[in-house]
Biotite code that builds the C-alpha atoms (Angstrom):
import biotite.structure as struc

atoms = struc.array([
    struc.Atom([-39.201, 89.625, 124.523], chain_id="A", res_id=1, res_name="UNK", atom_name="CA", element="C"),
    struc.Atom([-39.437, 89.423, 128.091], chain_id="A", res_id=2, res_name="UNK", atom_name="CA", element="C"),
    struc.Atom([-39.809, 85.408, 128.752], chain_id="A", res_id=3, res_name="UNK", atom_name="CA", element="C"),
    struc.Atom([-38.085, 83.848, 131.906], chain_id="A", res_id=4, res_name="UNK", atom_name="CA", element="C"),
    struc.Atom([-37.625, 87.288, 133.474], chain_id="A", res_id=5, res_name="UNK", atom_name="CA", element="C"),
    struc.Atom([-39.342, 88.577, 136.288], chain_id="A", res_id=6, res_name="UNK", atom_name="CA", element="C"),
    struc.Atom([-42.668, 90.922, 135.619], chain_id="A", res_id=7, res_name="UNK", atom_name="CA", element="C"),
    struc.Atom([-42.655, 93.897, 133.915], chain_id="A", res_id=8, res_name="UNK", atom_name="CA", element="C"),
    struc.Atom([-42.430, 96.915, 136.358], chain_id="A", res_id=9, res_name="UNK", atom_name="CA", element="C"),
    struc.Atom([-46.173, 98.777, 136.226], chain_id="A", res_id=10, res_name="UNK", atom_name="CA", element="C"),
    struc.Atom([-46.727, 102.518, 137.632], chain_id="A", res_id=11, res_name="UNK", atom_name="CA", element="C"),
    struc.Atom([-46.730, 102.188, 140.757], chain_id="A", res_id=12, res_name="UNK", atom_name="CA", element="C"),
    struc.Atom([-43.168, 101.467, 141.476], chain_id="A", res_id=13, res_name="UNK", atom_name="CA", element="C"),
    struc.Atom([-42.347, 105.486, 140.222], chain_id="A", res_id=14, res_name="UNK", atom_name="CA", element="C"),
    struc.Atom([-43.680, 108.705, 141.579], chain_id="A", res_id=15, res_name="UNK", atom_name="CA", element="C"),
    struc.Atom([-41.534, 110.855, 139.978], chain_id="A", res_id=16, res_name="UNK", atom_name="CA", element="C"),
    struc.Atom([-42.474, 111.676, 135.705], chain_id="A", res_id=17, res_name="UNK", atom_name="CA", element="C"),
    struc.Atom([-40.983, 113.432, 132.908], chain_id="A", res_id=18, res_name="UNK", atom_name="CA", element="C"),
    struc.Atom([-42.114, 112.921, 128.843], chain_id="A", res_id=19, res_name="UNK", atom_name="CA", element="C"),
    struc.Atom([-40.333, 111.916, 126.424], chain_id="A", res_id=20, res_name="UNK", atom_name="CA", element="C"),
    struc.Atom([-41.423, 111.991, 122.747], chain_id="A", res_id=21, res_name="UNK", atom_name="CA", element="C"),
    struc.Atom([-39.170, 109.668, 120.142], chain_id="A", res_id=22, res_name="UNK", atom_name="CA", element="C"),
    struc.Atom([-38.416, 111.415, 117.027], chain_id="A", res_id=23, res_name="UNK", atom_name="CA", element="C"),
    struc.Atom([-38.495, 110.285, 113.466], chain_id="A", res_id=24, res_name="UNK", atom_name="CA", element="C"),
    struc.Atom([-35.203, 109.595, 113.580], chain_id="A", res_id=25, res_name="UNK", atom_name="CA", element="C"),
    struc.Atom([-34.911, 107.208, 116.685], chain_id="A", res_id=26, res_name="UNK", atom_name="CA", element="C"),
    struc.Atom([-36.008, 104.785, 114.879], chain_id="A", res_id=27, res_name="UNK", atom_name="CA", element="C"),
    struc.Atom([-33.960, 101.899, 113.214], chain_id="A", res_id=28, res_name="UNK", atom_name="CA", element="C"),
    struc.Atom([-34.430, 99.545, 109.374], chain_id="A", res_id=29, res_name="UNK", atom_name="CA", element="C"),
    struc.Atom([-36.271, 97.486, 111.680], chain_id="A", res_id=30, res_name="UNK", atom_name="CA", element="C"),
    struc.Atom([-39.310, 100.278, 112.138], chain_id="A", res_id=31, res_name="UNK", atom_name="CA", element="C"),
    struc.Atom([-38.879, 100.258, 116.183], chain_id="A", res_id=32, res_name="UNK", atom_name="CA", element="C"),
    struc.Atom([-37.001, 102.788, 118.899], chain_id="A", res_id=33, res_name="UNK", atom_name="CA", element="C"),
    struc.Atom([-33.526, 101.714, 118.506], chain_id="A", res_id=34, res_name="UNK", atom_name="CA", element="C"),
    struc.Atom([-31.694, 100.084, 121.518], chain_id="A", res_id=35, res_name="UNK", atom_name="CA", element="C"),
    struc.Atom([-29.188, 102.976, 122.094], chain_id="A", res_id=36, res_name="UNK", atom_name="CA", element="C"),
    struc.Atom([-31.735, 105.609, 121.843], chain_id="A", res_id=37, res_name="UNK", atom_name="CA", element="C"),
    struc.Atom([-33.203, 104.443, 125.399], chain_id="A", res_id=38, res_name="UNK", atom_name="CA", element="C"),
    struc.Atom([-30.015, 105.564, 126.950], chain_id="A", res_id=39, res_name="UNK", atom_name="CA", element="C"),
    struc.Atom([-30.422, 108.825, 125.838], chain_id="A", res_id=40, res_name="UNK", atom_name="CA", element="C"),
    struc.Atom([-34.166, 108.561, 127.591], chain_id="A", res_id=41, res_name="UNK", atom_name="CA", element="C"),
    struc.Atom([-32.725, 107.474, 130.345], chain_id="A", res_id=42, res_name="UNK", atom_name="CA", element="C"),
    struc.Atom([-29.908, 110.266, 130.750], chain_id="A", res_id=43, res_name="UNK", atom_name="CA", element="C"),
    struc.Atom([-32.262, 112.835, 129.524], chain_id="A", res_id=44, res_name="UNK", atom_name="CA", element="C"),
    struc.Atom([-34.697, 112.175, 132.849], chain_id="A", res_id=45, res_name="UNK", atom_name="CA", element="C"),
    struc.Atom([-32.812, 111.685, 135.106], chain_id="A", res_id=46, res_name="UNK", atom_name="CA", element="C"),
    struc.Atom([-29.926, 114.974, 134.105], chain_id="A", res_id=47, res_name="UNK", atom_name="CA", element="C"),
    struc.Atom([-33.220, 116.868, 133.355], chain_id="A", res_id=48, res_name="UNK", atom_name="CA", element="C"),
    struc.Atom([-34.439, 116.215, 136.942], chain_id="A", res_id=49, res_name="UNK", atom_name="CA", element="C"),
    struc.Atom([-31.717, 117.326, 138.842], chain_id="A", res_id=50, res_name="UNK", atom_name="CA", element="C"),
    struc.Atom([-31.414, 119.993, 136.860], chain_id="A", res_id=51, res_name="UNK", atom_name="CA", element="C"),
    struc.Atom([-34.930, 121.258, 137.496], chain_id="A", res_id=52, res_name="UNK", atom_name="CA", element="C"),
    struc.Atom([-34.431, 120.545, 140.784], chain_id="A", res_id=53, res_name="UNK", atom_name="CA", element="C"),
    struc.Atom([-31.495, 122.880, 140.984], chain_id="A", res_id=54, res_name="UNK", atom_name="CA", element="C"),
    struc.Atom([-28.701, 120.651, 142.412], chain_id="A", res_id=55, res_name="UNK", atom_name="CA", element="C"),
    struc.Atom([-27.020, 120.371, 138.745], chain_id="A", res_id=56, res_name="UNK", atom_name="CA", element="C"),
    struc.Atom([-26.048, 123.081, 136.228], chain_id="A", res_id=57, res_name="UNK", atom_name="CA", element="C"),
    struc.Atom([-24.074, 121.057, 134.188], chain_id="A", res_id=58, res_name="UNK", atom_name="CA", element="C"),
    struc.Atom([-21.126, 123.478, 133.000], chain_id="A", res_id=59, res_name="UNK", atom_name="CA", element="C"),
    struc.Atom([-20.333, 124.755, 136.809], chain_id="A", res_id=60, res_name="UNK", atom_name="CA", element="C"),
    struc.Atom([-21.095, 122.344, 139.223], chain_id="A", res_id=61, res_name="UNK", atom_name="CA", element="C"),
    struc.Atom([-18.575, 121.388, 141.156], chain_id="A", res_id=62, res_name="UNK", atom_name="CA", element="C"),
    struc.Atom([-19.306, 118.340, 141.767], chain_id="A", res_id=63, res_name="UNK", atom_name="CA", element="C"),
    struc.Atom([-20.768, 116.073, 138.752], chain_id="A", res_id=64, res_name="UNK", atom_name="CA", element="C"),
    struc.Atom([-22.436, 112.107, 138.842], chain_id="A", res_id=65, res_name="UNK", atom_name="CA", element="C"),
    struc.Atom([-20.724, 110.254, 136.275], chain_id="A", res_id=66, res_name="UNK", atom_name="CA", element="C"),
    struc.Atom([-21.431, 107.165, 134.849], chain_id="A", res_id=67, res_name="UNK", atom_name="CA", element="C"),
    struc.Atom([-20.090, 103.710, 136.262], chain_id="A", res_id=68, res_name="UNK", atom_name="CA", element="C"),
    struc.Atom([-22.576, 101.711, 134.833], chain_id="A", res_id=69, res_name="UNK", atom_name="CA", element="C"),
    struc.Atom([-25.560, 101.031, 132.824], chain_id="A", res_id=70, res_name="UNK", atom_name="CA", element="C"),
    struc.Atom([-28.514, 98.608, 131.947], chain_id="A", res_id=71, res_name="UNK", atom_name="CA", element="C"),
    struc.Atom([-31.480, 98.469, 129.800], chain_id="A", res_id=72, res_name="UNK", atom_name="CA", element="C"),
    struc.Atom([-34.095, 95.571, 129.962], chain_id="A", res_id=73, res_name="UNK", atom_name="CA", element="C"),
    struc.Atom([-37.094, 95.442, 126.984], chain_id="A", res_id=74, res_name="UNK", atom_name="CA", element="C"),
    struc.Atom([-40.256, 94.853, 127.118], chain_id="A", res_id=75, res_name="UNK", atom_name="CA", element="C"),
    struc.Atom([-41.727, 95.133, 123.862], chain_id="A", res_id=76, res_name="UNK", atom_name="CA", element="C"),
    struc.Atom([-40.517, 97.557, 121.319], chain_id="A", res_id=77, res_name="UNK", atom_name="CA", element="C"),
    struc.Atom([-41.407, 101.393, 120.356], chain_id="A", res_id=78, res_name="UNK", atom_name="CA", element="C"),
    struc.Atom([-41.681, 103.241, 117.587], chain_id="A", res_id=79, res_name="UNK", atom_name="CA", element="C"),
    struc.Atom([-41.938, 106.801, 116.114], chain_id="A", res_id=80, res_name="UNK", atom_name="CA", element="C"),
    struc.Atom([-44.172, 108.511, 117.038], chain_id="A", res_id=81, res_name="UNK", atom_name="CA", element="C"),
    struc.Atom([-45.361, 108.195, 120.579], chain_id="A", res_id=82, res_name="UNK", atom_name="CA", element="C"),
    struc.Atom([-44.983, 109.828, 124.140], chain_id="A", res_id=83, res_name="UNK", atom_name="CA", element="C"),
    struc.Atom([-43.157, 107.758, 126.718], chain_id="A", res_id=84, res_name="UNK", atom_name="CA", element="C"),
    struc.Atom([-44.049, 108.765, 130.294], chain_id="A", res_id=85, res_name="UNK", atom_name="CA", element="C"),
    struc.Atom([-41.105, 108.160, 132.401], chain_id="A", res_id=86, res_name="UNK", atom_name="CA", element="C"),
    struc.Atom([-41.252, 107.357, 136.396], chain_id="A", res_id=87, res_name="UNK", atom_name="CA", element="C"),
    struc.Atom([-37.970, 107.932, 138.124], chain_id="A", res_id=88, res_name="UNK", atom_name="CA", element="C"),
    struc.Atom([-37.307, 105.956, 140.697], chain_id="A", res_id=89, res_name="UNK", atom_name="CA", element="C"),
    struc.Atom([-33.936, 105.734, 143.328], chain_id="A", res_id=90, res_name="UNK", atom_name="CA", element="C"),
    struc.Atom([-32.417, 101.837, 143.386], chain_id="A", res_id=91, res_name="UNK", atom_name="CA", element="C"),
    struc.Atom([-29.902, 102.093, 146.001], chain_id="A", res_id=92, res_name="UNK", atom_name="CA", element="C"),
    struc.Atom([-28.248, 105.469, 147.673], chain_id="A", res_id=93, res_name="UNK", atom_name="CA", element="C"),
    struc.Atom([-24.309, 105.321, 148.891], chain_id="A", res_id=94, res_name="UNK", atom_name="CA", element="C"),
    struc.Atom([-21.754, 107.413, 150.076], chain_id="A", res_id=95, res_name="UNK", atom_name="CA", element="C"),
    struc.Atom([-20.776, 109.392, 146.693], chain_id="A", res_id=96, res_name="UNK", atom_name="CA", element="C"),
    struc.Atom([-22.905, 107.062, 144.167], chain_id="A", res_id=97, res_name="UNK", atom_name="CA", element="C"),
    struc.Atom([-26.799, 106.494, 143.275], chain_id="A", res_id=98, res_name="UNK", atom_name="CA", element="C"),
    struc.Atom([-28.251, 103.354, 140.968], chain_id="A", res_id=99, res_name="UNK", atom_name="CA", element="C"),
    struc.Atom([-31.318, 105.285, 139.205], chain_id="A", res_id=100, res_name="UNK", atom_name="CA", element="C"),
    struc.Atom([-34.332, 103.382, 137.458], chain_id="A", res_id=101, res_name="UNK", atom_name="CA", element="C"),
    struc.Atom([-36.212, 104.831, 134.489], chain_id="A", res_id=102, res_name="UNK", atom_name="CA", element="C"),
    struc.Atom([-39.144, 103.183, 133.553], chain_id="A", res_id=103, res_name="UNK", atom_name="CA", element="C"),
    struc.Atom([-40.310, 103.593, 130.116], chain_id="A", res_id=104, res_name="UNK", atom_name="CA", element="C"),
    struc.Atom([-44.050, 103.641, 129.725], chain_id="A", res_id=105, res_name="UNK", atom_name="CA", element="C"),
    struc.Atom([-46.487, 104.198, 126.870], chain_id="A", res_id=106, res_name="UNK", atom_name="CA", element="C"),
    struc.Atom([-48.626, 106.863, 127.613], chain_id="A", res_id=107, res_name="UNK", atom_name="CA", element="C"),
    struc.Atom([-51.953, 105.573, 128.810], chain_id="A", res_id=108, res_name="UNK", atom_name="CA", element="C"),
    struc.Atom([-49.902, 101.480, 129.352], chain_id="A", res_id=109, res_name="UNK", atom_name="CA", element="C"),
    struc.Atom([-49.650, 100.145, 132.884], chain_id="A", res_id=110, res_name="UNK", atom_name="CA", element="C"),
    struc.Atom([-46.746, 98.334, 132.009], chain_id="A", res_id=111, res_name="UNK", atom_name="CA", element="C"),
    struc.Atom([-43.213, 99.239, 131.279], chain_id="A", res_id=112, res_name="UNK", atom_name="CA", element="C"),
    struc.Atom([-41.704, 98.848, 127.410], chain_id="A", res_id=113, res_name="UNK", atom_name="CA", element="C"),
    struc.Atom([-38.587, 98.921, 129.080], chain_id="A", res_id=114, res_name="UNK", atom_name="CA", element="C"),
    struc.Atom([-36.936, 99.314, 132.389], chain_id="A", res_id=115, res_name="UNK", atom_name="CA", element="C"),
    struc.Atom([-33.218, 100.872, 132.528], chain_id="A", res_id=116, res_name="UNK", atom_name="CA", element="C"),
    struc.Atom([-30.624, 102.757, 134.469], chain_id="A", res_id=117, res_name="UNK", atom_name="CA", element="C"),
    struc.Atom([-27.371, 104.441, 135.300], chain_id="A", res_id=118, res_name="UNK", atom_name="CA", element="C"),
    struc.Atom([-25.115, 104.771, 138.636], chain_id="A", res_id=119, res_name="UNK", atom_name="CA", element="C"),
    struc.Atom([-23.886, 107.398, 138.796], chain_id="A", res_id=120, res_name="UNK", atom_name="CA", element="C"),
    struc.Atom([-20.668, 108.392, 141.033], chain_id="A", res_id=121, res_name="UNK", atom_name="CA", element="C"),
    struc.Atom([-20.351, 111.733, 142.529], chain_id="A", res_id=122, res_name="UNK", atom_name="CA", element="C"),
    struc.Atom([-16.805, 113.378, 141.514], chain_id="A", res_id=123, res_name="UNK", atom_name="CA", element="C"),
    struc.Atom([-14.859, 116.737, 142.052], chain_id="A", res_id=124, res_name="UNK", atom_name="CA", element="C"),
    struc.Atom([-15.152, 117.672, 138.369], chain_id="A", res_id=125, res_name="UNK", atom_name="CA", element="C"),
    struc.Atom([-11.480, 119.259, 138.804], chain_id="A", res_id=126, res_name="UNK", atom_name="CA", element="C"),
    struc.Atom([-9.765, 115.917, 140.183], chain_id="A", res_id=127, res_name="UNK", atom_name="CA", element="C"),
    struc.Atom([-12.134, 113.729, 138.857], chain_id="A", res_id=128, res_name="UNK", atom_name="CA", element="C"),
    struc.Atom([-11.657, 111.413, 142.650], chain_id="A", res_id=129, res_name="UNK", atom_name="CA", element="C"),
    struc.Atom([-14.762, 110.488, 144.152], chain_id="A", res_id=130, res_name="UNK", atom_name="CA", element="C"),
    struc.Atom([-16.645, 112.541, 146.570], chain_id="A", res_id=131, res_name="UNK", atom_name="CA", element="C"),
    struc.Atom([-19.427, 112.746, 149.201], chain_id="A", res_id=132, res_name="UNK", atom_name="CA", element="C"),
    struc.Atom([-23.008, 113.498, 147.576], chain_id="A", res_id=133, res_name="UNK", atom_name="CA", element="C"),
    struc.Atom([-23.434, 116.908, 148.660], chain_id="A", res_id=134, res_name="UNK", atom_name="CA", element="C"),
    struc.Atom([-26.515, 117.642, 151.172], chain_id="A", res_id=135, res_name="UNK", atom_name="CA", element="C"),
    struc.Atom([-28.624, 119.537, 148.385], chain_id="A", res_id=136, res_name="UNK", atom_name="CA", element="C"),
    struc.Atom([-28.281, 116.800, 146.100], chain_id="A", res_id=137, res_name="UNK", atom_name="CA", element="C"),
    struc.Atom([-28.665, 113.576, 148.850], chain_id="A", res_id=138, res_name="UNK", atom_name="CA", element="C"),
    struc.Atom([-32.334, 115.662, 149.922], chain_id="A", res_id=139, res_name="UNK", atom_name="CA", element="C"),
    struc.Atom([-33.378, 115.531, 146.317], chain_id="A", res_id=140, res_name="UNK", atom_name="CA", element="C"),
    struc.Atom([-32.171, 111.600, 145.564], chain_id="A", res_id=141, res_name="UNK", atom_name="CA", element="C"),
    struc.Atom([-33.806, 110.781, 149.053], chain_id="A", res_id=142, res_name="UNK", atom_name="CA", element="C"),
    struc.Atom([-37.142, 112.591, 147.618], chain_id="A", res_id=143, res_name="UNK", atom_name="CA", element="C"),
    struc.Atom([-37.016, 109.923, 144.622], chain_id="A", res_id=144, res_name="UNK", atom_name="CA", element="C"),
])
């Protein structure tokens, strides 16, 4: 799945981990993970994160990341039922927008089943216009 692309990410490249477990329904007729379902992974970690981290509460903040822009590369498929350990990693920090990587590990695998990720722009969720990432958030994206 993976020929003529650069190497598969391994562990190293994250220091930041959540689970995931796929569910009997993630997968497709084929008998693998579907390809939408990462995105879900992928939003899942990274939301969950800043929400354990305190910076988001995602019915009052006042200032939300939504998505520009997404990606997903594969590896080699998955399938129900297995845990995927997760690093989070930051690509690239701006202004009022973050690129995020997920990488999508078996547990106990070195290298990545897949490697995806979202930038997210920071917004006033009233006006919907871009805005500065606030302090509280930048520390936590700077921790990543």
């Amino acid at each position: 799945m993976s020929a003529g692309r650069s190497p598969i990410p391994t562990r190293d490249l994250y220091s930041c981990w959540r689970v995931v477990g796929t569910r009997w329904r993630d997968n497709d007729i084929y008998g693998h993970v579907n390809n939408a379902v990462y995105y879900s992974y992928i939003d899942s970690v990274i939301n969950g994160h800043m929400v354990d981290q305190g910076v988001l509460n995602p019915m009052v903040s006042e200032v939300i990341g939504v998505v520009v822009e997404s990606h997903c590369v594969f590896h080699h498929p998955l399938s129900y039922p297995v845990k995927i350990d997760c690093g989070l990693r930051v690509e690239h920090l701006g202004a009022s927008s973050v690129r995020y990587e997920v990488g999508m590990f078996v547990q106990g695998e070195d290298r990545a089943a897949a490697v995806g990720g979202f930038t997210h722009v920071f917004v006033d969720r009233l006006t919907t216009r871009p805005v500065p990432i606030p302090d509280n958030v930048r520390d936590v994206l700077e921790n990543l």
